[in-house]
Backbone as CSV, one residue per row, in Angstrom:
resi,resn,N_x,N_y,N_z,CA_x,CA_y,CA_z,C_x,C_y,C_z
1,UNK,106.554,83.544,130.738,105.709,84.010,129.644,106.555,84.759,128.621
2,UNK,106.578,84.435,127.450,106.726,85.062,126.044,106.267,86.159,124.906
3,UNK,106.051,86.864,124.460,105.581,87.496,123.332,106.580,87.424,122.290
4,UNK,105.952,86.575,121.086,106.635,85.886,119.772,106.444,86.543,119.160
5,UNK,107.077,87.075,117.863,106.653,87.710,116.634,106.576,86.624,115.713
6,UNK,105.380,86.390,114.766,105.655,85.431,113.303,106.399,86.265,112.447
7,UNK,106.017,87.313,112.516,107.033,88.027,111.646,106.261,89.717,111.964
8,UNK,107.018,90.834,111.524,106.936,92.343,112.062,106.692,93.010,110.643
9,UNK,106.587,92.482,109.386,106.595,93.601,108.471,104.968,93.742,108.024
10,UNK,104.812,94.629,106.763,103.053,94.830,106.613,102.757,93.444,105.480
11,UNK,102.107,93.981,104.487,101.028,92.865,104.025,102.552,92.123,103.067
12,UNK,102.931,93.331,102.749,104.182,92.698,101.295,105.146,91.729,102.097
13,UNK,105.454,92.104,102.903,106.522,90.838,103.955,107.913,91.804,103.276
14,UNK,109.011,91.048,103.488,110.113,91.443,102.941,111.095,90.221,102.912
15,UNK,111.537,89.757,101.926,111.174,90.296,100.662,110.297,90.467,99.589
16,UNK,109.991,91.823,99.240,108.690,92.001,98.112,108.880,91.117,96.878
17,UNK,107.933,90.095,96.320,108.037,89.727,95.213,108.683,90.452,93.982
18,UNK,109.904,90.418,93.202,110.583,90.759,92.409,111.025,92.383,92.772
19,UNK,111.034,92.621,94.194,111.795,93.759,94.054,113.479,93.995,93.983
20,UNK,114.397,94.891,93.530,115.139,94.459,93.586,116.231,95.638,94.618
21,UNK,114.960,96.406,95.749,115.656,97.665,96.117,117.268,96.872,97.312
22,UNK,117.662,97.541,98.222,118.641,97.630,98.540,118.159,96.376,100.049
23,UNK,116.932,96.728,100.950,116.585,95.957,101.786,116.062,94.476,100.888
24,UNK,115.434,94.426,100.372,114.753,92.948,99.490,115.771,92.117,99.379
25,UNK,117.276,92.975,98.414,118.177,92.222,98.047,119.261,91.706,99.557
26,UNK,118.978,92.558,100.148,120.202,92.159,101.457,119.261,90.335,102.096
27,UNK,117.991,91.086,101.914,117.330,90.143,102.795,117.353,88.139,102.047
28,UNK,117.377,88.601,100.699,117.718,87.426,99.846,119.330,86.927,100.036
29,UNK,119.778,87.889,100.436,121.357,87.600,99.910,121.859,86.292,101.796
30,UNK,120.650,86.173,102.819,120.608,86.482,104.126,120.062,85.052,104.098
31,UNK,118.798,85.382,103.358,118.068,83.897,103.067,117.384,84.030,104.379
32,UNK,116.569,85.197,104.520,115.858,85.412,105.540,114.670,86.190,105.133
33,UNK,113.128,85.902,105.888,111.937,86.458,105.668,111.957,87.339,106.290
34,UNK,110.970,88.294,106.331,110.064,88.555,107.413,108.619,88.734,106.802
35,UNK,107.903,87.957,107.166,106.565,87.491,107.440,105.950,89.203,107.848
36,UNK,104.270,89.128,107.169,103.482,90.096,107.893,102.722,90.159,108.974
37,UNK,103.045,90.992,109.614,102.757,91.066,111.238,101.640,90.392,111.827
38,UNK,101.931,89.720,113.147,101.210,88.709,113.664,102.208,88.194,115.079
39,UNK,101.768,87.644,116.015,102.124,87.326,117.387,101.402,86.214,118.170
40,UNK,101.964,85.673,119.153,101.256,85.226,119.995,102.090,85.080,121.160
41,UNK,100.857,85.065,122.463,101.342,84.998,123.827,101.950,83.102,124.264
42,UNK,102.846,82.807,124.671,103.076,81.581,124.922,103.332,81.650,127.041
43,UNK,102.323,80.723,127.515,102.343,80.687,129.009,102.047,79.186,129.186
44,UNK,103.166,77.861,130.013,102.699,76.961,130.368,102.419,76.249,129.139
45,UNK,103.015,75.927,128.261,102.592,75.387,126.888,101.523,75.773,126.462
46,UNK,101.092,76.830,126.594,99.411,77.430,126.051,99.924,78.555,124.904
47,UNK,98.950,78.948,124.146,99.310,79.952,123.751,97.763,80.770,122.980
48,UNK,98.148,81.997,122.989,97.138,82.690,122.859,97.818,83.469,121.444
49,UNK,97.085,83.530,120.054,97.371,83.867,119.004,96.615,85.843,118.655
50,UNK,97.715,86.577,118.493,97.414,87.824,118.095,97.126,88.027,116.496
51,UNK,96.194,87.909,116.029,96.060,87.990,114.457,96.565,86.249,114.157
52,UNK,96.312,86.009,112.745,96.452,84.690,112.038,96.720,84.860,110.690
53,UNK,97.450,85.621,109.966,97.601,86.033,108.828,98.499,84.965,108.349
54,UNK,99.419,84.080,108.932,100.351,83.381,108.433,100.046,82.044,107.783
55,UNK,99.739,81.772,106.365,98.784,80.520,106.281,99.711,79.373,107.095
56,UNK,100.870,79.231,107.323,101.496,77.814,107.810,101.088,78.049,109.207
57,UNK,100.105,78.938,110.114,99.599,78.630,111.345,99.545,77.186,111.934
58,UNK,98.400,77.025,111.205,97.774,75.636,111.480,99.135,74.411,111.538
59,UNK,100.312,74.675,111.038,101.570,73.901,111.176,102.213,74.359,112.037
60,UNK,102.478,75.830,112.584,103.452,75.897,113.660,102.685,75.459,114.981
61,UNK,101.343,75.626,114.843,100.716,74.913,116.086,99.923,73.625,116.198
62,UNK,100.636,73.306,115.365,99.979,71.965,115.241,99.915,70.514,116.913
63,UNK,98.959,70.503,117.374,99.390,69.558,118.566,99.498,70.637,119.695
64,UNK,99.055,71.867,119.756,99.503,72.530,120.645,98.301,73.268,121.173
65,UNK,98.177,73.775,122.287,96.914,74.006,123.143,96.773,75.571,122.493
66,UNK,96.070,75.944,121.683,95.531,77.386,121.334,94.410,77.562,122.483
67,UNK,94.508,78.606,123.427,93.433,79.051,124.013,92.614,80.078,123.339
68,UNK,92.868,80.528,122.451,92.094,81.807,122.066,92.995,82.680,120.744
69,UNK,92.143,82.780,119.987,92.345,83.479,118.678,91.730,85.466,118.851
70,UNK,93.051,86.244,118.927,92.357,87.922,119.013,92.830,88.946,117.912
71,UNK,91.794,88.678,116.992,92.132,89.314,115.645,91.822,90.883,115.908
72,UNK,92.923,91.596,115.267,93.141,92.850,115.051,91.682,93.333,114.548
73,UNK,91.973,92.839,113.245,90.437,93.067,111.895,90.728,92.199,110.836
74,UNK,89.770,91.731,109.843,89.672,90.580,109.095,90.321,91.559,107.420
75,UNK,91.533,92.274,107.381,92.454,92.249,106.267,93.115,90.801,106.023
76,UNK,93.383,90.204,105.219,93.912,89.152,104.174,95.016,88.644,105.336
77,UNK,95.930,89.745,105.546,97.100,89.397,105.712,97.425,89.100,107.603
78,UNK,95.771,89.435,108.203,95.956,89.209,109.581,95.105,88.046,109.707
79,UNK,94.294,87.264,108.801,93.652,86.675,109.027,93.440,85.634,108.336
80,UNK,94.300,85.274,107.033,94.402,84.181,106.287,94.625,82.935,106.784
81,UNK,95.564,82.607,107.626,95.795,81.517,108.406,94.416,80.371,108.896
82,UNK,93.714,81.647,109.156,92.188,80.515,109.601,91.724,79.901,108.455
83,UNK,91.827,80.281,107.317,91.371,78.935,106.128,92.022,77.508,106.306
84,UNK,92.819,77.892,106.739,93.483,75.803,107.045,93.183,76.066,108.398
85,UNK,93.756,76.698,109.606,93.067,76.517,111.081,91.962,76.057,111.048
86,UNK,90.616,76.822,110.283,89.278,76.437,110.605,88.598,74.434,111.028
87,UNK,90.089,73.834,110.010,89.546,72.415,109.974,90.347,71.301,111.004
88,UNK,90.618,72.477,112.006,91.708,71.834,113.190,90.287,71.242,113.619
89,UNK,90.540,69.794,114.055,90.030,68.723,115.026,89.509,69.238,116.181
90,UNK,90.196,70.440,116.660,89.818,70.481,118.376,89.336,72.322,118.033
91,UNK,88.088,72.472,118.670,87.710,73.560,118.851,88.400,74.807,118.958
92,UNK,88.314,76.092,118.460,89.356,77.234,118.616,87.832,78.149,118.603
93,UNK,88.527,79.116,119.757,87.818,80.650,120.037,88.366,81.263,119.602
94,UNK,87.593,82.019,118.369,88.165,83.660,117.956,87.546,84.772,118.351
95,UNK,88.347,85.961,119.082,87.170,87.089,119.225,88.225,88.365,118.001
96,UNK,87.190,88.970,117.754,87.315,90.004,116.449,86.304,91.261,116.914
97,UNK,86.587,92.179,116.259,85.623,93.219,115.880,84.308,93.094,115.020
98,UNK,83.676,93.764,115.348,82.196,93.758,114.756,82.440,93.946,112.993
99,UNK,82.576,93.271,112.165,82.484,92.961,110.428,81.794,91.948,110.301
100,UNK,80.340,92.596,109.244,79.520,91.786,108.705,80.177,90.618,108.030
101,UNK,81.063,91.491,106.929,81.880,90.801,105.987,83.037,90.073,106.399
102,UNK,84.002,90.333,107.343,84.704,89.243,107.493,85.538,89.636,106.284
103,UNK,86.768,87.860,105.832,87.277,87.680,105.314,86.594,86.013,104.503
104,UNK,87.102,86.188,102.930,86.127,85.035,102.189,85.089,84.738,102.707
105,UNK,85.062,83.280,102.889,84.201,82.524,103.608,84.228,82.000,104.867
106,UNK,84.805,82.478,105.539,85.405,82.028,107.564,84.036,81.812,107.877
107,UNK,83.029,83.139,107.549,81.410,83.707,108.614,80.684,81.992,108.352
108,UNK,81.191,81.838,106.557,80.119,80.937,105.939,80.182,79.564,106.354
109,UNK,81.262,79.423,106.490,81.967,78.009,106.849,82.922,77.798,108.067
110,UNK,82.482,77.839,109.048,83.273,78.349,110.130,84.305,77.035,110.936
111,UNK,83.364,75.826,110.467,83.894,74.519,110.690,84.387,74.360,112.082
112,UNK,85.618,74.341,113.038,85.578,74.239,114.068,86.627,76.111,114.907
113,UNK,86.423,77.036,114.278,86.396,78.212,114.677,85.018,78.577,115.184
114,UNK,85.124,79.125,116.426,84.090,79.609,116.776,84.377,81.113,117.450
115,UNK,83.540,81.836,116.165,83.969,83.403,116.102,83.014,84.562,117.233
116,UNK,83.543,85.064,118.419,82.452,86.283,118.696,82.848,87.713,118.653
117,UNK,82.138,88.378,118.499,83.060,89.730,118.419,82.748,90.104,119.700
118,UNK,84.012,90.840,119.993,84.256,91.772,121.225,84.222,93.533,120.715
119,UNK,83.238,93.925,121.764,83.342,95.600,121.291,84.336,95.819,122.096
120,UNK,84.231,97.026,121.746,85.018,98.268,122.462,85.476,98.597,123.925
121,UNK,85.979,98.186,124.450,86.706,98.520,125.907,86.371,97.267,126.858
122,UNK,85.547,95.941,126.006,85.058,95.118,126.777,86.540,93.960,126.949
123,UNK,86.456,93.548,127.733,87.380,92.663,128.190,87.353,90.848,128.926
124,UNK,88.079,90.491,127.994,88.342,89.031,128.223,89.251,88.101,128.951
125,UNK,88.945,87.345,129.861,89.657,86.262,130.499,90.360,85.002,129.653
126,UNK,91.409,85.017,129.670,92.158,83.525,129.201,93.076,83.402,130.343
127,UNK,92.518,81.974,131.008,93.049,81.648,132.337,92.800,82.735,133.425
128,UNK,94.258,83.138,133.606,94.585,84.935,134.716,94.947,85.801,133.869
129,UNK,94.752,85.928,132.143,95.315,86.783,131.517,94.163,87.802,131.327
130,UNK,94.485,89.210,131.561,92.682,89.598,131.086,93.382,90.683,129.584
131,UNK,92.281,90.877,128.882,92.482,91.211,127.461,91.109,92.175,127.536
132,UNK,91.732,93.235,126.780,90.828,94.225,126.790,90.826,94.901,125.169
133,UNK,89.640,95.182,124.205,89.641,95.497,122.957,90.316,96.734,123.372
134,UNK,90.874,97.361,122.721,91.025,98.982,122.221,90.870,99.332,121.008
135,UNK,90.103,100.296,120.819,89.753,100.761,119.444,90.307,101.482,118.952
136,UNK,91.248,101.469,117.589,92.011,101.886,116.403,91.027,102.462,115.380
137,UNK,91.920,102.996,114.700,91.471,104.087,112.986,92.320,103.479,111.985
138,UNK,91.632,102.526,111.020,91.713,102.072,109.949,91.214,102.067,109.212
139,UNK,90.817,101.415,108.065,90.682,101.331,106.793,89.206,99.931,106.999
140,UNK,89.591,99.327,107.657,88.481,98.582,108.351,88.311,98.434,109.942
141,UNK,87.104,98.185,110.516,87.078,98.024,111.895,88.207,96.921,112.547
142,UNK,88.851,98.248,113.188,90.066,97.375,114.213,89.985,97.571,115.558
143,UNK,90.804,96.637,116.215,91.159,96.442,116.888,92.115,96.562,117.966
144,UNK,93.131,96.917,118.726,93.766,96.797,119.204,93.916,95.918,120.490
145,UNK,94.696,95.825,121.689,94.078,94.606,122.304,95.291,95.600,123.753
146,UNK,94.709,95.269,124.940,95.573,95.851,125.924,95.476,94.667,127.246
147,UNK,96.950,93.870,127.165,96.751,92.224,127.593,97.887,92.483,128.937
148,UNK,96.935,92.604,129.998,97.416,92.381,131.504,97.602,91.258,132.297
149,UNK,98.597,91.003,132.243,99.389,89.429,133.117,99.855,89.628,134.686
150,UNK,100.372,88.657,134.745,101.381,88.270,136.117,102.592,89.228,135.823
151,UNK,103.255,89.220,134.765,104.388,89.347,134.512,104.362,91.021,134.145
152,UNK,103.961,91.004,133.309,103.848,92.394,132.556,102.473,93.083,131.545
153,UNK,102.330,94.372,131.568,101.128,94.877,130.940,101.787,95.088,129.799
154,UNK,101.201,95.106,128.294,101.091,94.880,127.025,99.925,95.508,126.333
155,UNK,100.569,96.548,125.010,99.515,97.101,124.776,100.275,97.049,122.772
156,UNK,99.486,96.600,122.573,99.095,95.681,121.209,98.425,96.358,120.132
157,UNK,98.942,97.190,119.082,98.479,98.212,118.319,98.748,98.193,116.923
158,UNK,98.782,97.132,116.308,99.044,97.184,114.870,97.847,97.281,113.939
159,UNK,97.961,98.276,112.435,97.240,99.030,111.688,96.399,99.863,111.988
160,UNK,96.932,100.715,112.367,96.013,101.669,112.190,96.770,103.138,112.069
161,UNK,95.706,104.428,111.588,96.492,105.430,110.964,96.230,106.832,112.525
162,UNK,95.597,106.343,113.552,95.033,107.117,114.504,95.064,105.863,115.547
163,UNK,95.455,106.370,116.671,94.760,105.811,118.183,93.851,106.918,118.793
164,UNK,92.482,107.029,118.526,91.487,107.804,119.186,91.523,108.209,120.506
165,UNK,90.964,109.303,120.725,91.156,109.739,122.152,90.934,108.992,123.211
166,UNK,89.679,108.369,123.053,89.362,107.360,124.196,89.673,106.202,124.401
167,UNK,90.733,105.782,123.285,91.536,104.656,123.765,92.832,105.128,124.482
168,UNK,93.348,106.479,124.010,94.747,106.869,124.573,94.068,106.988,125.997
169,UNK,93.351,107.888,126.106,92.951,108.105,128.204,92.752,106.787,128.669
170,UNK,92.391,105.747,127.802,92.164,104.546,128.697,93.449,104.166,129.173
171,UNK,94.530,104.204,127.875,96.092,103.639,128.277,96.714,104.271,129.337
172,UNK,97.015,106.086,129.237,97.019,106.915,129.748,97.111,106.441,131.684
173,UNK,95.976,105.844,131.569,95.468,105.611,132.982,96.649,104.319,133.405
174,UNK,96.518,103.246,132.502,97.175,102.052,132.837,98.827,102.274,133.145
175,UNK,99.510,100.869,133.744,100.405,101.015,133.929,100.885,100.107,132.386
176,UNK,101.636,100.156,131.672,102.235,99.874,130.176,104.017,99.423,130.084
177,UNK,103.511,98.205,130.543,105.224,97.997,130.407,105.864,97.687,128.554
178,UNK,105.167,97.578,127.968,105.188,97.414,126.425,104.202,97.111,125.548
179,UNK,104.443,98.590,124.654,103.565,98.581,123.794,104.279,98.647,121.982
180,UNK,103.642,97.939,121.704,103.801,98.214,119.906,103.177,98.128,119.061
181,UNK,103.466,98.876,117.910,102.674,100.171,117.748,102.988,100.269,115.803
182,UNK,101.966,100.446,115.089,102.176,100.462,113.413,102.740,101.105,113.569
183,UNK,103.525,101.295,112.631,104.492,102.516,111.866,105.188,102.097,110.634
184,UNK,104.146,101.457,110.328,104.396,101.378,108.422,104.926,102.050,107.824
185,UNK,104.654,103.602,107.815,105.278,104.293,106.565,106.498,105.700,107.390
186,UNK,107.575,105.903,106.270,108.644,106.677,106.756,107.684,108.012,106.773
187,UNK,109.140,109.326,107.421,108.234,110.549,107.319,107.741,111.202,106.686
188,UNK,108.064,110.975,105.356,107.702,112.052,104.217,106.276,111.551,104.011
189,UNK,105.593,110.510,104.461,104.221,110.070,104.065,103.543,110.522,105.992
190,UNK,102.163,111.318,105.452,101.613,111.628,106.956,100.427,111.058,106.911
191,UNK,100.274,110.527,105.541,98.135,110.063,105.279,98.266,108.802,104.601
192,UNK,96.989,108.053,105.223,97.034,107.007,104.499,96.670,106.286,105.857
193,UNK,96.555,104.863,105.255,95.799,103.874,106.486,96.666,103.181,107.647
194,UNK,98.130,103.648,107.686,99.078,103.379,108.538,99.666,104.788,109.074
195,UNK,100.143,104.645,110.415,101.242,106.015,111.133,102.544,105.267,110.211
196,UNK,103.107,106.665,110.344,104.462,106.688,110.405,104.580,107.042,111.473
197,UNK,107.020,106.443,111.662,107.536,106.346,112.505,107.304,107.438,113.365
198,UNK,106.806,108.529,113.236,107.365,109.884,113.924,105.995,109.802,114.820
199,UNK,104.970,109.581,113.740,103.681,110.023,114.588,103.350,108.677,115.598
200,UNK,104.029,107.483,115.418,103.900,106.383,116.302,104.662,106.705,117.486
201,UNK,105.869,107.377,117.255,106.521,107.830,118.485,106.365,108.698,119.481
202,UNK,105.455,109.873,119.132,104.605,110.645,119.591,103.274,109.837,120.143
203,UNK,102.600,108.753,119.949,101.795,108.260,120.404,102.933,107.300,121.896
204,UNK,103.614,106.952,121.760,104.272,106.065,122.878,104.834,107.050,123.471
205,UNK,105.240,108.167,123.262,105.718,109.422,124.428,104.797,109.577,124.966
206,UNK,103.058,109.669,124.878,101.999,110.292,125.321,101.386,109.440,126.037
207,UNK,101.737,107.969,125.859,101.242,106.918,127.072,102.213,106.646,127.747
208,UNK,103.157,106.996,127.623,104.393,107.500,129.046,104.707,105.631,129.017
209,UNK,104.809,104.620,127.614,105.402,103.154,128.193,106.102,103.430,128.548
210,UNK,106.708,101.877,129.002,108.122,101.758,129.842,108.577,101.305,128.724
211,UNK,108.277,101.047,127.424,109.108,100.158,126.447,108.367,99.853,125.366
212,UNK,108.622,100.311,124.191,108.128,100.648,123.204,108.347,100.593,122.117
213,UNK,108.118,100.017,121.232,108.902,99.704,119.719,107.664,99.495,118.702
214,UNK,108.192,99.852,117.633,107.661,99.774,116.263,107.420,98.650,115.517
215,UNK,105.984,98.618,114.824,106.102,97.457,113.451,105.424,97.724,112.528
216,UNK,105.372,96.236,112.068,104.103,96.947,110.517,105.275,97.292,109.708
217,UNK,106.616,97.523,109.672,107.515,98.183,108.544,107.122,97.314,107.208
218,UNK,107.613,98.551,105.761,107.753,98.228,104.643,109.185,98.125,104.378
219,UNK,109.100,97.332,103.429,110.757,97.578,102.525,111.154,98.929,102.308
220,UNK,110.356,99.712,101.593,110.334,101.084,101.434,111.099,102.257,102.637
221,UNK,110.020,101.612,103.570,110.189,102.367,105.102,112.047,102.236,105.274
222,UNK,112.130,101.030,105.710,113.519,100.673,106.025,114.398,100.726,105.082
223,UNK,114.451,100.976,103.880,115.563,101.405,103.242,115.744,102.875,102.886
224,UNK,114.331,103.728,103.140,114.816,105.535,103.367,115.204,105.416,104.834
225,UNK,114.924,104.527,106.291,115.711,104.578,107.512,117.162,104.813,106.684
226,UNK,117.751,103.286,106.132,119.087,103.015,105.942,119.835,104.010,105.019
227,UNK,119.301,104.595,104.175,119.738,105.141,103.201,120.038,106.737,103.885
228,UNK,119.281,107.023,104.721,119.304,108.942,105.289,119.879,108.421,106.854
229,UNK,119.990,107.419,106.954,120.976,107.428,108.526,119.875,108.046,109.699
230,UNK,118.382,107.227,109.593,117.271,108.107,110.447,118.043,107.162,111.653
231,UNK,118.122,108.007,112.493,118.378,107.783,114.266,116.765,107.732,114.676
232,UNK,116.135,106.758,115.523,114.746,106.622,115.671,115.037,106.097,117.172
233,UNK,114.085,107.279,117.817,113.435,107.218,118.958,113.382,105.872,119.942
234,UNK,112.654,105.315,119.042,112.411,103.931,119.344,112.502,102.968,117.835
235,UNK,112.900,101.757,118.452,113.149,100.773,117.270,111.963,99.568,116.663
236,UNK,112.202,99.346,115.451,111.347,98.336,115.292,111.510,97.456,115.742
237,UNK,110.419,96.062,116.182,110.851,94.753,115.991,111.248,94.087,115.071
238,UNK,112.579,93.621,114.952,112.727,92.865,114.082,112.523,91.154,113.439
239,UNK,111.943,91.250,111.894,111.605,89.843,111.849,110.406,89.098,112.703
240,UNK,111.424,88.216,113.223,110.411,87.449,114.108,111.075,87.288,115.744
241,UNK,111.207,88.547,116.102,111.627,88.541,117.572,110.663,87.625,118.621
242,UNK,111.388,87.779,119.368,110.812,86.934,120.768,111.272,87.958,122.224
243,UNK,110.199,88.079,123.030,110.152,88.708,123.893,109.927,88.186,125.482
244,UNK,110.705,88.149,126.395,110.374,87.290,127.347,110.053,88.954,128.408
245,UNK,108.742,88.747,128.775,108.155,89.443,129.922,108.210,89.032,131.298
């Protein structure tokens, strides 16, 4: 079993359209993306998709067994991908959080997505994998997801600016061989709809993982890292890592 990154940065990706700071330009000069954050589990040629923000989805899996679609929350950039997914041939399960609204038209036209929401601490079977919501503090109703295998426990936390109490005692309790975790913005920013690095690191000291790293980065973020020589706790994922559990 696997955990893929499509890519680790927030909505802007990197490189930002016409920026010309010090990370954008390295990353052009590299001829390398990074895509906004999104994942999926790969077991047995199966795979189970974390968010869908990437519209070329529907092409990297093309021909390939999707068991299950587990969206964070319906922002643009986690959930765009299902406008071309929706008209895949073979049936796809999405579970999401409770939004009337959604994203565009997915609710209106759902075509062969078939969407249910999962509350709060309730938990789902794919195959022997069980998946459990955890509830985040955002800007819209999120998600988080806490995904227990054969191999290893996984705890799945991107956007949000708070992990609430009663999701930390739930983790708290579990055993957590890797978790990751927003941390969009550097330290000098403490508010706003993403953690920064410091306060994400303080959240993974307090669920005691075994292994722990950062995402969600901006261009911004990573070039005050590069520029002030920040030594960090724990590291981001980079790009589009791959993780074998």
């Amino acid at each position: 079993m696997k955990l893929k990154f499509l890519g680790s940065s927030n909505s802007a990706g990197i490189p930002v359209a016409n920026c010309n700071c010090s990370v954008c330009s390295e990353y052009r000069i590299n001829k390398k993306i990074n895509f906004s954050t999104s994942a999926y589990l790969e077991y047995n040629e199966k795979y189970i998709l974390l968010d869908a923000g990437n519209d070329l989805i529907s092409n990297i899996f093309d021909m390939k067994d999707i068991k299950a679609i587990f969206l964070t929350h319906f922002h643009a950039d986690h959930c765009m991908g299902l406008l071309r997914l929706r008209h895949s041939v073979k049936n796809i399960k999405c579970f999401h959080p409770k939004d009337e609204l959604g994203f565009s038209d997915l609710f209106k036209h759902k075509h062969s997505i078939f969407y249910e929401v999962i509350e709060p601490f309730k938990s789902i079977y794919i195959d022997d994998i069980k998946i459990t919501a955890i509830p985040l503090k955002h800007s819209k109703n999120t998600l988080g997801y806490f995904i227990e295998t054969k191999e290893a426990n996984i705890a799945y936390m991107t956007d949000c600016y708070e992990v609430p109490k009663n999701s930390l005692e739930f983790l708290k309790l579990k055993r957590v061989d890797y978790t990751f975790i927003d941390a969009c913005y550097d330290e000098t920013k403490s508010k706003g709809n993403h953690l920064n690095y410091l306060q994400a690191s303080n959240i993974l000291d307090e669920i005691n993982t075994k292994n722990g790293f950062l995402m969600h980065i901006s261009h911004s973020t990573l070039e005050y890292i590069n520029n002030n020589r920040i030594k960090l706790k724990y590291r981001y994922v980079l790009d589009d890592e791959e993780f074998n559990l």
